[in-house]
N, CA, C and O atoms as a GROMACS GRO file, in nm:
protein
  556
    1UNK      N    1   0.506  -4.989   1.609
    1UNK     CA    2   0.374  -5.007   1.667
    1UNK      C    3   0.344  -4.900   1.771
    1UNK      O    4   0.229  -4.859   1.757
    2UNK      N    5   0.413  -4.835   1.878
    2UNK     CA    6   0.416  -4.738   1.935
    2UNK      C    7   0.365  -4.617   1.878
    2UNK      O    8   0.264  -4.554   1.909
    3UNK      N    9   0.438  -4.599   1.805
    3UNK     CA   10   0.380  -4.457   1.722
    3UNK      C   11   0.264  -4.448   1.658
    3UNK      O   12   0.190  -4.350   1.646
    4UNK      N   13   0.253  -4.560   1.616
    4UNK     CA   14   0.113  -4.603   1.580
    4UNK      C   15   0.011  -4.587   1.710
    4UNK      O   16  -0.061  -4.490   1.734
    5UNK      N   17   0.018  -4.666   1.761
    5UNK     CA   18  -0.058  -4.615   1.882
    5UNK      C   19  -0.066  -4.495   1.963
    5UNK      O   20  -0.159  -4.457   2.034
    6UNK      N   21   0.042  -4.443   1.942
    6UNK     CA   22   0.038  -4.261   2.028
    6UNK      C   23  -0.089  -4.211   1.938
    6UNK      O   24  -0.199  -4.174   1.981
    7UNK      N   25  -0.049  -4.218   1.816
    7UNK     CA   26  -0.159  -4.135   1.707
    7UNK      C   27  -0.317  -4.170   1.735
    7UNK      O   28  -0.409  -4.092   1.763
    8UNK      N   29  -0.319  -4.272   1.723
    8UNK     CA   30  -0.485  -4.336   1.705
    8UNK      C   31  -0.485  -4.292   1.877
    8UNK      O   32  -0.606  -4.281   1.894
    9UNK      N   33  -0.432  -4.267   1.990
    9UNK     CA   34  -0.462  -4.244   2.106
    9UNK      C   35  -0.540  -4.052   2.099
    9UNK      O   36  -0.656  -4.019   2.127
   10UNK      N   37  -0.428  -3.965   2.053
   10UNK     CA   38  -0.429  -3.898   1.998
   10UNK      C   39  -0.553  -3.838   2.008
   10UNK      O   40  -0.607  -3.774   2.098
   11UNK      N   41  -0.600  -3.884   1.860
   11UNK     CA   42  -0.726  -3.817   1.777
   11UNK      C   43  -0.842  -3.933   1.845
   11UNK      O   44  -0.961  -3.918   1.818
   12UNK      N   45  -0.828  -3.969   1.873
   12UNK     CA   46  -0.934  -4.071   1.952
   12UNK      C   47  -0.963  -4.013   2.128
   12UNK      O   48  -1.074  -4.015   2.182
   13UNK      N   49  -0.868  -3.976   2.178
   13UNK     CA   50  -0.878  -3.908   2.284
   13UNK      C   51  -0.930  -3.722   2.290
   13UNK      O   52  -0.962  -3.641   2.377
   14UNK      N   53  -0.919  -3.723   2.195
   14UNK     CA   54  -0.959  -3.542   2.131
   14UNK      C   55  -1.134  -3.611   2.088
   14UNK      O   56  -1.215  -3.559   2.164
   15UNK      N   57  -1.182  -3.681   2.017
   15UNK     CA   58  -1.288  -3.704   1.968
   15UNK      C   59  -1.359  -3.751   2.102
   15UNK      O   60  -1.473  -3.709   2.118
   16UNK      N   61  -1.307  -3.830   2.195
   16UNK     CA   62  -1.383  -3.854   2.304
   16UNK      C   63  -1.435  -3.765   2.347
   16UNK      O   64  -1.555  -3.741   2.349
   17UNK      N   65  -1.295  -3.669   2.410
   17UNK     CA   66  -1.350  -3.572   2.526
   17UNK      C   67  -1.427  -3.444   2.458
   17UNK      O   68  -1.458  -3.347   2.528
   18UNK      N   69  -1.455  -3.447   2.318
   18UNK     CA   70  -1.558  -3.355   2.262
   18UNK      C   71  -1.694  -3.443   2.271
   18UNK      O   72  -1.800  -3.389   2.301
   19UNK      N   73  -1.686  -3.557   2.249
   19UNK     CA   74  -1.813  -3.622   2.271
   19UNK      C   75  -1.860  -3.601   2.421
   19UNK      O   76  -1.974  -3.552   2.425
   20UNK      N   77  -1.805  -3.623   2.545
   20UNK     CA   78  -1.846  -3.635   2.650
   20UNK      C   79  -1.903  -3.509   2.666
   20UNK      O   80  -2.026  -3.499   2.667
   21UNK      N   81  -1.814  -3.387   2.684
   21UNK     CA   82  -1.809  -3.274   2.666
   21UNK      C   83  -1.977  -3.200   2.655
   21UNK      O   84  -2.057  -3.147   2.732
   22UNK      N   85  -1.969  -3.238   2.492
   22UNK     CA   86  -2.124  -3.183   2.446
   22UNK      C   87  -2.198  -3.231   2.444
   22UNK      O   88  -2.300  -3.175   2.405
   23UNK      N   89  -2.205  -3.408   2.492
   23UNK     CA   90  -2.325  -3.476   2.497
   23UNK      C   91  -2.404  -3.500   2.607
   23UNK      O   92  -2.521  -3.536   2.615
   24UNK      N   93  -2.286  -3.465   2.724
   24UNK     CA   94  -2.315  -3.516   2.799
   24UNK      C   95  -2.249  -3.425   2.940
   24UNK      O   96  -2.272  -3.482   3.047
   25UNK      N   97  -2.185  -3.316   2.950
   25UNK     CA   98  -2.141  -3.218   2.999
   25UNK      C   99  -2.046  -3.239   3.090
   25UNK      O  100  -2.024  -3.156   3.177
   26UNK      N  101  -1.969  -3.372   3.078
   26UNK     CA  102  -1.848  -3.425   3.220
   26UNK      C  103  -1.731  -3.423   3.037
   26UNK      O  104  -1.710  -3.462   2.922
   27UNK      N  105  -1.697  -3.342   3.155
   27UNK     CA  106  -1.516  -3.331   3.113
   27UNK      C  107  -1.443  -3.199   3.161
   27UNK      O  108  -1.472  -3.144   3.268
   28UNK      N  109  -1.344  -3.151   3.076
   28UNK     CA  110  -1.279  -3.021   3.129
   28UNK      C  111  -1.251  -2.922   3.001
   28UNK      O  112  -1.155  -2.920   2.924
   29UNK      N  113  -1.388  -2.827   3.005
   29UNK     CA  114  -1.376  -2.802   2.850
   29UNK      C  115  -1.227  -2.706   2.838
   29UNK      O  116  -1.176  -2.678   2.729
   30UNK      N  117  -1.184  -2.673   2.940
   30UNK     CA  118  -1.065  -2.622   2.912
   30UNK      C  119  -0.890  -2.672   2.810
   30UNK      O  120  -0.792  -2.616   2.760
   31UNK      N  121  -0.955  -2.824   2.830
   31UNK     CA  122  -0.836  -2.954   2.817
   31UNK      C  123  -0.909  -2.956   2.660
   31UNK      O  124  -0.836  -3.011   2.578
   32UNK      N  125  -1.021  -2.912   2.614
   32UNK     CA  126  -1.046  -2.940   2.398
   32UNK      C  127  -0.913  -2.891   2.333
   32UNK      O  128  -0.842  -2.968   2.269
   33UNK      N  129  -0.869  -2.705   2.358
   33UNK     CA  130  -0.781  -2.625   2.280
   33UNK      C  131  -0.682  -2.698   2.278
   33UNK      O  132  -0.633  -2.714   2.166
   34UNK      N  133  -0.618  -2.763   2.387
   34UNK     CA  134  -0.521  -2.839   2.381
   34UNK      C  135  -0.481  -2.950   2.352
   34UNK      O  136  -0.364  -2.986   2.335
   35UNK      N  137  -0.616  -3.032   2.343
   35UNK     CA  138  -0.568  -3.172   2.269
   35UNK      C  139  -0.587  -3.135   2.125
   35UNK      O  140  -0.512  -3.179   2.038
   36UNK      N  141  -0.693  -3.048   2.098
   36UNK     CA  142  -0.692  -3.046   1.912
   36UNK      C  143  -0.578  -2.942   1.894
   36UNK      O  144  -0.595  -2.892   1.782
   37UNK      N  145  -0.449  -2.878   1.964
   37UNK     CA  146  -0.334  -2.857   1.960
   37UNK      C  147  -0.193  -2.958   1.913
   37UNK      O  148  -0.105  -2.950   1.827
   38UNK      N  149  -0.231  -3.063   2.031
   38UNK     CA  150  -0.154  -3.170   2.018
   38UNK      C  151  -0.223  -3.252   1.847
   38UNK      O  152  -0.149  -3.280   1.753
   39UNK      N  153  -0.331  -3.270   1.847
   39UNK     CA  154  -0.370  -3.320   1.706
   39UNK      C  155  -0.295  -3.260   1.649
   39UNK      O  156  -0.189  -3.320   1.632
   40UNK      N  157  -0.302  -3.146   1.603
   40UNK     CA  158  -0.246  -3.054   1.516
   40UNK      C  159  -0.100  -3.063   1.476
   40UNK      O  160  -0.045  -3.065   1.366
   41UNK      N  161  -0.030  -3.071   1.669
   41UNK     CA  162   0.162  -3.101   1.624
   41UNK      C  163   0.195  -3.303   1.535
   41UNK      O  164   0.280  -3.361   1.467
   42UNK      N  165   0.096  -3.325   1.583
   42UNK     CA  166   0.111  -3.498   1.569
   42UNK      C  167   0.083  -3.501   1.411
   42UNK      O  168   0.110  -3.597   1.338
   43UNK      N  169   0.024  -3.379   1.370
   43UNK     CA  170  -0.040  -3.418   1.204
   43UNK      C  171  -0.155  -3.502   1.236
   43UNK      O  172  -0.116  -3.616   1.211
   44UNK      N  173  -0.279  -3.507   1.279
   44UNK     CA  174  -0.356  -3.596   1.254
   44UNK      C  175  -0.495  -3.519   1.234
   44UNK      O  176  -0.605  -3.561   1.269
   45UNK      N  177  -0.469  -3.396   1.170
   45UNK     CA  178  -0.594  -3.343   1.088
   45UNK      C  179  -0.709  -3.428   1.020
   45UNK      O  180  -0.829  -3.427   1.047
   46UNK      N  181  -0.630  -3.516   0.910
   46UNK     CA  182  -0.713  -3.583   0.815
   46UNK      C  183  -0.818  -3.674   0.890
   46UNK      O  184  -0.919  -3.722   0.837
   47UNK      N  185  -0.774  -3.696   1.044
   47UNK     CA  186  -0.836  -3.838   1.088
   47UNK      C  187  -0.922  -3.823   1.128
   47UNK      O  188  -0.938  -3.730   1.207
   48UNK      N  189  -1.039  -3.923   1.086
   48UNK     CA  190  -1.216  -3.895   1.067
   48UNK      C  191  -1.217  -3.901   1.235
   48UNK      O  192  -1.257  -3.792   1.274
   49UNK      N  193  -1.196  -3.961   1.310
   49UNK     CA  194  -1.198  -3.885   1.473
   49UNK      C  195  -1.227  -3.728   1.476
   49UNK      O  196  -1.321  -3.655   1.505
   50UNK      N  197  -1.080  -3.716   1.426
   50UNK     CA  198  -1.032  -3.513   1.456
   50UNK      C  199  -1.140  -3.447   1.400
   50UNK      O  200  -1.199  -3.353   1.453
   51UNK      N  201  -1.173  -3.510   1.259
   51UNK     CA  202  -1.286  -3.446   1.180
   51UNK      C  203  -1.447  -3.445   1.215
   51UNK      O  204  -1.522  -3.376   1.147
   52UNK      N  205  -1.484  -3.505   1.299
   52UNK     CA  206  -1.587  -3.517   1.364
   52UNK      C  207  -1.620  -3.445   1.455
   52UNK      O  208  -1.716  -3.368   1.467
   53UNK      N  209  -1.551  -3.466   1.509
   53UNK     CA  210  -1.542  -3.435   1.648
   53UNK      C  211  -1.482  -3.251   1.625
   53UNK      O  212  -1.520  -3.197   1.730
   54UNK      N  213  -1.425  -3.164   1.555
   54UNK     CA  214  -1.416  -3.053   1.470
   54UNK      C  215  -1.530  -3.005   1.445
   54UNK      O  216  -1.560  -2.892   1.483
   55UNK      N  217  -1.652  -3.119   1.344
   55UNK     CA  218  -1.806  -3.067   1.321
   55UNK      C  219  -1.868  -3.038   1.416
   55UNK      O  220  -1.943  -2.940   1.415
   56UNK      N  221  -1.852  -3.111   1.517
   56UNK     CA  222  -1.928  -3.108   1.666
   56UNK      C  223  -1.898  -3.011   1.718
   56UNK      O  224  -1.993  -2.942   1.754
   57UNK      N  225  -1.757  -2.958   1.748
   57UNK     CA  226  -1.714  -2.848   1.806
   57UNK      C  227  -1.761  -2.727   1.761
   57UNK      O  228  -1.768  -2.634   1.841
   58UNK      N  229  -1.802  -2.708   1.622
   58UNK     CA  230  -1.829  -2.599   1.568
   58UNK      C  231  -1.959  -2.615   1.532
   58UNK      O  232  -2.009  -2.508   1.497
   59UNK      N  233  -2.038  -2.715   1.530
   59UNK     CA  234  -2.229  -2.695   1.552
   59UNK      C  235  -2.214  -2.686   1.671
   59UNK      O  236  -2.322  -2.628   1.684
   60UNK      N  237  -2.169  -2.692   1.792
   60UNK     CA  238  -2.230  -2.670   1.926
   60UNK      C  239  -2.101  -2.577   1.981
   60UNK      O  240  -2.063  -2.603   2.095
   61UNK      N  241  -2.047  -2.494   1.924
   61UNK     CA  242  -1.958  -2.400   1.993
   61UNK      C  243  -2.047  -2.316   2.101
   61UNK      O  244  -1.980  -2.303   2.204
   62UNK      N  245  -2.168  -2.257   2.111
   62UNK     CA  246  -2.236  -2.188   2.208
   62UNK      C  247  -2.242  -2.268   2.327
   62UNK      O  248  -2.225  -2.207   2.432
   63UNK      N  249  -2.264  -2.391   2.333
   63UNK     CA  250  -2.284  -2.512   2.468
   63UNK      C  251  -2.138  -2.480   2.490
   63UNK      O  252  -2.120  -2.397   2.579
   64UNK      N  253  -2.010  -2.536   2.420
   64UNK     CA  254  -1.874  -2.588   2.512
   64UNK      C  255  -1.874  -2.405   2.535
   64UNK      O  256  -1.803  -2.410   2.636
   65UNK      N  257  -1.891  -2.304   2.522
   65UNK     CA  258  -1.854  -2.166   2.558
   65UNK      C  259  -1.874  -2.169   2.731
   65UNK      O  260  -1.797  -2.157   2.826
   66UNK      N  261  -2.020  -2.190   2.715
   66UNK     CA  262  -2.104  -2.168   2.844
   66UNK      C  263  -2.056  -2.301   2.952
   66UNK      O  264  -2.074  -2.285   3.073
   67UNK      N  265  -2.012  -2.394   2.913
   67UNK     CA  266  -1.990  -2.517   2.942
   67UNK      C  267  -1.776  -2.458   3.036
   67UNK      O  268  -1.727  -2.491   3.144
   68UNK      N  269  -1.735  -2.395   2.955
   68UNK     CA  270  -1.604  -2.337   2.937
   68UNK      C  271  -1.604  -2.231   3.081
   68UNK      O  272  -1.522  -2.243   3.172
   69UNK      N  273  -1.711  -2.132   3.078
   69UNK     CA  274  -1.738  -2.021   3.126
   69UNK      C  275  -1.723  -2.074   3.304
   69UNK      O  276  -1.658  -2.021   3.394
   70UNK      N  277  -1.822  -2.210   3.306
   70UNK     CA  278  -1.835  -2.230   3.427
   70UNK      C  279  -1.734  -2.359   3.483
   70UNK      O  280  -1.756  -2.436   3.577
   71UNK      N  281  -1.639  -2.356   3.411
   71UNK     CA  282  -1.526  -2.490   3.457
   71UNK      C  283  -1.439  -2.380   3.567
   71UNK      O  284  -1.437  -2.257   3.570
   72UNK      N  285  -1.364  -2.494   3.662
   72UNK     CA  286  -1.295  -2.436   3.747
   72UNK      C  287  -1.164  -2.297   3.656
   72UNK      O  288  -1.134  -2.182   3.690
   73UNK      N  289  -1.142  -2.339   3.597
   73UNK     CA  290  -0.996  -2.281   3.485
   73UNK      C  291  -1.097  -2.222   3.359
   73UNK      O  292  -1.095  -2.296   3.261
   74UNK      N  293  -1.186  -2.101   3.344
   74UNK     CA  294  -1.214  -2.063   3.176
   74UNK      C  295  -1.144  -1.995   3.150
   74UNK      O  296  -1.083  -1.941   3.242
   75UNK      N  297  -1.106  -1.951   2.979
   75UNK     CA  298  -0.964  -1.959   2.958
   75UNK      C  299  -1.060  -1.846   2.813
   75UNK      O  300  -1.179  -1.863   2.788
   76UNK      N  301  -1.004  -1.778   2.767
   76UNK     CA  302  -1.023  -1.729   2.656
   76UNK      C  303  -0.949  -1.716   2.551
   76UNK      O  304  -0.830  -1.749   2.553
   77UNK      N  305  -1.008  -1.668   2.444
   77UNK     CA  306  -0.921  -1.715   2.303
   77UNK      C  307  -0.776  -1.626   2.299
   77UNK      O  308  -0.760  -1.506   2.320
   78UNK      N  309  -0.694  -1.713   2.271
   78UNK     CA  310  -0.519  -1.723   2.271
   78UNK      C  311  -0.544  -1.613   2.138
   78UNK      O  312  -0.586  -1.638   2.025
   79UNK      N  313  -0.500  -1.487   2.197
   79UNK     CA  314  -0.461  -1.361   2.041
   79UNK      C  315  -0.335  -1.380   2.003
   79UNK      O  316  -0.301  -1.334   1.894
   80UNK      N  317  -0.206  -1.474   2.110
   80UNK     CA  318  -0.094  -1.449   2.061
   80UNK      C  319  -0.090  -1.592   1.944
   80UNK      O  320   0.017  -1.612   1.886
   81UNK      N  321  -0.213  -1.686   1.916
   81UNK     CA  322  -0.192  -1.784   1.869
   81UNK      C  323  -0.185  -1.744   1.735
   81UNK      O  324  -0.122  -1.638   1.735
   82UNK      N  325  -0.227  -1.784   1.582
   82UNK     CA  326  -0.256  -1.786   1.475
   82UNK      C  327  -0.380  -1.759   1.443
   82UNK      O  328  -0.463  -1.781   1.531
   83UNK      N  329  -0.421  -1.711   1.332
   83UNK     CA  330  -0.603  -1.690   1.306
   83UNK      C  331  -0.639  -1.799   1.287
   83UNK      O  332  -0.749  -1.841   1.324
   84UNK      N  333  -0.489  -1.915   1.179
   84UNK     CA  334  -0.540  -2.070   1.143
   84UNK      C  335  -0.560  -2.157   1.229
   84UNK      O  336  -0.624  -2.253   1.185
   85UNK      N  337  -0.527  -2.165   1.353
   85UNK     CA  338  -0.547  -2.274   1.481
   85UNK      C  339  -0.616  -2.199   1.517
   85UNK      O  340  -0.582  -2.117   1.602
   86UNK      N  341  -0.750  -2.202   1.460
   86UNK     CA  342  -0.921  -2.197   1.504
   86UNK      C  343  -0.955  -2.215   1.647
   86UNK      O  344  -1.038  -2.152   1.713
   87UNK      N  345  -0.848  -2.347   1.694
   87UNK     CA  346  -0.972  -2.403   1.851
   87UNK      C  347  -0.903  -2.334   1.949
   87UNK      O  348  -0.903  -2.365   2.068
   88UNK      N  349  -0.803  -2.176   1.864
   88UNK     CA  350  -0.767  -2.115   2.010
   88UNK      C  351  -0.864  -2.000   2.006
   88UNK      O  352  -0.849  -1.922   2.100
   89UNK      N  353  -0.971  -1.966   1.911
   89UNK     CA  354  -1.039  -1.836   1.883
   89UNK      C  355  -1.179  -1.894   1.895
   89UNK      O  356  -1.260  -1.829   1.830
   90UNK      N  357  -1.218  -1.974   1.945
   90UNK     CA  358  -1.330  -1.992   1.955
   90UNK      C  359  -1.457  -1.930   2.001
   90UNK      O  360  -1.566  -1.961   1.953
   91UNK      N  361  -1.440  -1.833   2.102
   91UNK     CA  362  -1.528  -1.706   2.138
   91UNK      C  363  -1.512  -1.632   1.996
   91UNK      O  364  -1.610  -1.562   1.971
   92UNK      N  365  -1.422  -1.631   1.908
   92UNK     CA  366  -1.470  -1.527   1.827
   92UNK      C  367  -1.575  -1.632   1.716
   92UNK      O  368  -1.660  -1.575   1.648
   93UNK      N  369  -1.560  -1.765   1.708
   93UNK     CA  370  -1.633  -1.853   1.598
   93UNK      C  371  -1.758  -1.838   1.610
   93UNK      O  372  -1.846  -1.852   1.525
   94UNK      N  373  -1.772  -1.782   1.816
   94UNK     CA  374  -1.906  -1.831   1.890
   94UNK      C  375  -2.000  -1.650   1.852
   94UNK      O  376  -2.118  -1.617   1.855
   95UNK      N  377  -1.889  -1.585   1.823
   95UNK     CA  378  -1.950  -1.448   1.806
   95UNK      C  379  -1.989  -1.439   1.618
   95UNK      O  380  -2.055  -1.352   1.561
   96UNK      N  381  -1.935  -1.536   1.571
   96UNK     CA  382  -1.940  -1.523   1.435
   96UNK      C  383  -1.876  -1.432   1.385
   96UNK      O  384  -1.911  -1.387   1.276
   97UNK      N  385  -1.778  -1.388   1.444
   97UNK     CA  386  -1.650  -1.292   1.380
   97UNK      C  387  -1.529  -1.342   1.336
   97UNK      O  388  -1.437  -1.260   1.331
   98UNK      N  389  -1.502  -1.481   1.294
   98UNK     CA  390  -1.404  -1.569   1.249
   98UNK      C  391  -1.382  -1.555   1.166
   98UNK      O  392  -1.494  -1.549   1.115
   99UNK      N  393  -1.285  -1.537   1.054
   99UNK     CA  394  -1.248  -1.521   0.926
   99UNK      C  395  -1.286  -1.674   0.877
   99UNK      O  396  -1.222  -1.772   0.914
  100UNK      N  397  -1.409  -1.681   0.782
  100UNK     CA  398  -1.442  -1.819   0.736
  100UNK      C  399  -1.373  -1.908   0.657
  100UNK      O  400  -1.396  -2.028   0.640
  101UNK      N  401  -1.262  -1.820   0.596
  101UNK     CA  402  -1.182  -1.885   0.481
  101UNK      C  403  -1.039  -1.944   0.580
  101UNK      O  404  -0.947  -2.013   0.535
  102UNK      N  405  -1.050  -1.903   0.694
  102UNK     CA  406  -0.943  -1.959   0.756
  102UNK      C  407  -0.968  -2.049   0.834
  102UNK      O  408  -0.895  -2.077   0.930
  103UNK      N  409  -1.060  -2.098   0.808
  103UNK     CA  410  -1.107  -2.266   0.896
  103UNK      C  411  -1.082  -2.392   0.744
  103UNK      O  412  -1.089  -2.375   0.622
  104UNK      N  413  -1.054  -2.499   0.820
  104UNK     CA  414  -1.032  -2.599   0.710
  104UNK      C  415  -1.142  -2.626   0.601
  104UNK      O  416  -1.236  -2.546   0.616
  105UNK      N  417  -1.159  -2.707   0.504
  105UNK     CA  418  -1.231  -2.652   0.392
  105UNK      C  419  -1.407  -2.733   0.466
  105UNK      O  420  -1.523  -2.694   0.456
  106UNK      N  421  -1.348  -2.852   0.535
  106UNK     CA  422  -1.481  -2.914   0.592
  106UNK      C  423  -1.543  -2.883   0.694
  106UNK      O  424  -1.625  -2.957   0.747
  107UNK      N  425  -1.504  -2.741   0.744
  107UNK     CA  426  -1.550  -2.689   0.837
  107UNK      C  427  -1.672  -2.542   0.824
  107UNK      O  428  -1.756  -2.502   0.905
  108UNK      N  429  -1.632  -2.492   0.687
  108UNK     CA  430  -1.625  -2.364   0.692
  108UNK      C  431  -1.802  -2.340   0.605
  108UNK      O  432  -1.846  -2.225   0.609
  109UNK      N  433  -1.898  -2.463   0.525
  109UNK     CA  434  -2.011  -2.438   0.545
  109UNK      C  435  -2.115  -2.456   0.697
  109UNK      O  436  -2.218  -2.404   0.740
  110UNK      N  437  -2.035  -2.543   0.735
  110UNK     CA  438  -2.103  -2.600   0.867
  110UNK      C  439  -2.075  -2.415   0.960
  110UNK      O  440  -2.180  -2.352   0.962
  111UNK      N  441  -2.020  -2.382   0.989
  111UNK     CA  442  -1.967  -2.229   1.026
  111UNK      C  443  -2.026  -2.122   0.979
  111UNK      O  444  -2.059  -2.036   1.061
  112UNK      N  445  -2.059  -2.098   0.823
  112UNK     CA  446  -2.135  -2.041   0.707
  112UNK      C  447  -2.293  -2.041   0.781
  112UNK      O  448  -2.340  -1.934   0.819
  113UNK      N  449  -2.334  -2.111   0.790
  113UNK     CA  450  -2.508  -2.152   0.792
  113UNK      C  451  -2.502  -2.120   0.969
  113UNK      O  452  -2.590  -2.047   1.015
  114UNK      N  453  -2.428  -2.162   1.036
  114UNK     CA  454  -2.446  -2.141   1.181
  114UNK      C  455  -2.440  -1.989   1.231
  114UNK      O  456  -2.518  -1.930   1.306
  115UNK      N  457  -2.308  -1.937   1.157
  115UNK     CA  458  -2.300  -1.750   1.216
  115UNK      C  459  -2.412  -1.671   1.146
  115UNK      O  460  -2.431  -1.562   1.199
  116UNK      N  461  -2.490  -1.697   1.042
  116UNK     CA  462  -2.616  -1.671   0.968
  116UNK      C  463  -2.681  -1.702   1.045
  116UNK      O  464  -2.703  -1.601   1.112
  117UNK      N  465  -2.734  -1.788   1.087
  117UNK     CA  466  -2.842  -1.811   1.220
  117UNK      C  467  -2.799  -1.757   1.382
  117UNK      O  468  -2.884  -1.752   1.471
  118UNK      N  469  -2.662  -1.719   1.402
  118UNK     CA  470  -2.644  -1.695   1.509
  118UNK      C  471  -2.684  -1.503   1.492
  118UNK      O  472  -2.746  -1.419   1.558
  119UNK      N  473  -2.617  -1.506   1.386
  119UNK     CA  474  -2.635  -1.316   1.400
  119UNK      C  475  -2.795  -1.330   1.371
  119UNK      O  476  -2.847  -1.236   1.431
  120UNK      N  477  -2.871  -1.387   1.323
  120UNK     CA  478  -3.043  -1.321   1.325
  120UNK      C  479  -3.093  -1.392   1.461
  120UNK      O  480  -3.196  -1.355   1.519
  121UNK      N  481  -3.004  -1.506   1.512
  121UNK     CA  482  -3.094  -1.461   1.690
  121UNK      C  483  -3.028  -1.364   1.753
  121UNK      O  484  -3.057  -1.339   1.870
  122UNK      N  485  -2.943  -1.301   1.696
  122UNK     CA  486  -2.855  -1.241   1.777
  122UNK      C  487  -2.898  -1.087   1.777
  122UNK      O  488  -2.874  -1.004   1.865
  123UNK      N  489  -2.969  -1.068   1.658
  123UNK     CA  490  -3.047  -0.925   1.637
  123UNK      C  491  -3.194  -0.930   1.705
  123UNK      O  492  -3.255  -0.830   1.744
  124UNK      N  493  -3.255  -1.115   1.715
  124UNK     CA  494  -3.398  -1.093   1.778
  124UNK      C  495  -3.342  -1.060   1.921
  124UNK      O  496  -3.422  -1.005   1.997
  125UNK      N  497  -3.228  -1.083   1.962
  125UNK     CA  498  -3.223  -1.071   2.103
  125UNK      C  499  -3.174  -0.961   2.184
  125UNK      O  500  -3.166  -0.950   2.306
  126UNK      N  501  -3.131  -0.855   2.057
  126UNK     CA  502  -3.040  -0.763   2.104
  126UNK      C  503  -3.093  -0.674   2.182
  126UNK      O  504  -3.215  -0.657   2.170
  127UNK      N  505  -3.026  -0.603   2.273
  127UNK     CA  506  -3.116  -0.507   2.391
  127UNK      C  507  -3.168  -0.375   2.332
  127UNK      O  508  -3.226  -0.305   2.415
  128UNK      N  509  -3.162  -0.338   2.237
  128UNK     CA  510  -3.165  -0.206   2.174
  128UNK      C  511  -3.305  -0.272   2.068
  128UNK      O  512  -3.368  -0.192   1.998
  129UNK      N  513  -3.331  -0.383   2.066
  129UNK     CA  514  -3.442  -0.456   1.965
  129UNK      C  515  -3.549  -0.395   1.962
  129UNK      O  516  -3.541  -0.312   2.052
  130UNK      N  517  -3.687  -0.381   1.892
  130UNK     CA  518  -3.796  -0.280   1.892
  130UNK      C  519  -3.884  -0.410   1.977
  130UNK      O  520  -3.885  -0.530   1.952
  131UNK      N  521  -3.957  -0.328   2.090
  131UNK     CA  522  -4.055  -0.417   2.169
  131UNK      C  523  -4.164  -0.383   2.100
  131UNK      O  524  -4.218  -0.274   2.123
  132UNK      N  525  -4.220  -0.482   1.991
  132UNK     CA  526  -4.326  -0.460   1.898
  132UNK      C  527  -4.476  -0.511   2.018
  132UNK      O  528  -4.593  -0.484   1.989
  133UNK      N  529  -4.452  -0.555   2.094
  133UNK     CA  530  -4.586  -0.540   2.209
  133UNK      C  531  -4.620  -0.398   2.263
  133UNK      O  532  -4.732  -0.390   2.314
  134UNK      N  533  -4.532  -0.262   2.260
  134UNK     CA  534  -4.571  -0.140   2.324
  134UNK      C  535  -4.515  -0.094   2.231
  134UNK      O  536  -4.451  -0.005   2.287
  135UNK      N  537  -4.474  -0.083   2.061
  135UNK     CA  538  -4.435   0.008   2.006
  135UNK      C  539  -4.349   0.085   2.057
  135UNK      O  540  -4.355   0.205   2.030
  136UNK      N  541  -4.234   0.029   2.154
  136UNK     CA  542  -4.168   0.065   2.222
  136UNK      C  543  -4.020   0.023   2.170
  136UNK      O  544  -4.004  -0.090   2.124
  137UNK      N  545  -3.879   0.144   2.181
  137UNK     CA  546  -3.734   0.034   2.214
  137UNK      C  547  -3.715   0.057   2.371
  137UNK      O  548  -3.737   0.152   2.447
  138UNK      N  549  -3.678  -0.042   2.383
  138UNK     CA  550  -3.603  -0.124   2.472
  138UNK      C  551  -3.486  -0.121   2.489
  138UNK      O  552  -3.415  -0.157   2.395
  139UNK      N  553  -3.417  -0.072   2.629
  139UNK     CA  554  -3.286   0.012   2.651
  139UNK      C  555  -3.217  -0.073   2.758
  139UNK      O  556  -3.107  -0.039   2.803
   0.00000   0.00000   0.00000
């Protein structure tokens, strides 16, 4: 029964503090990489918690960034980690430079449709963009 309960604590405690996180902006976005770490050593991928709370992380990766940026501890993406443990590269998911085939399989349209919309605001916004009000670029 113990072990049972570490687990469901687990992925239930990872799904929380992404809920609080992005819904509601109290938590420590520094403490996500590491509990969906611990998910990860425990095996509890499959569990519709982890998996949710995964979608969430990756439709609102721009909020926990900025959310990340201004916590006492921001922390940036772990290069000595793996490309496959995703929630240590997350500035690169947020830049849309993530290798898509290396996110899990229920992750990777939700990711698909988002870095497509992130790179065309990302070109309306760019500083070098044409200022079509003065037929002007913008430097």
């Amino acid at each position: 029964m113990g072990e049972l309960k570490r687990q469901v604590d687990t992925d239930y405690v990872y799904f929380a503090e992404v809920e609080l996180l992005l819904n509601h902006g109290v938590g420590y976005p520094e403490l996500i990489p590491q509990l969906r770490e611990k998910v990860y050593r425990e095996g509890l991928e499959e569990s519709p918690y982890v998996k949710k709370a995964d979608r969430k992380l990756i439709q609102s990766v721009h909020r926990y960034i900025e959310l990340l940026e201004t916590s006492d501890e921001p922390i940036d993406d772990k290069e000595d980690e793996p490309i496959n443990k995703w929630w240590w590269h997350l500035h690169k998911i947020a830049k849309g430079r993530y290798p898509s085939l290396t996110l899990p399989e229920y992750l990777r349209e939700i990711y698909r449709k988002r870095r497509k919309y992130w790179r065309q605001k990302g070109r309306l916004t760019h500083p070098h963009s044409m200022d079509y009000t003065n037929h002007t670029w913008r430097v």
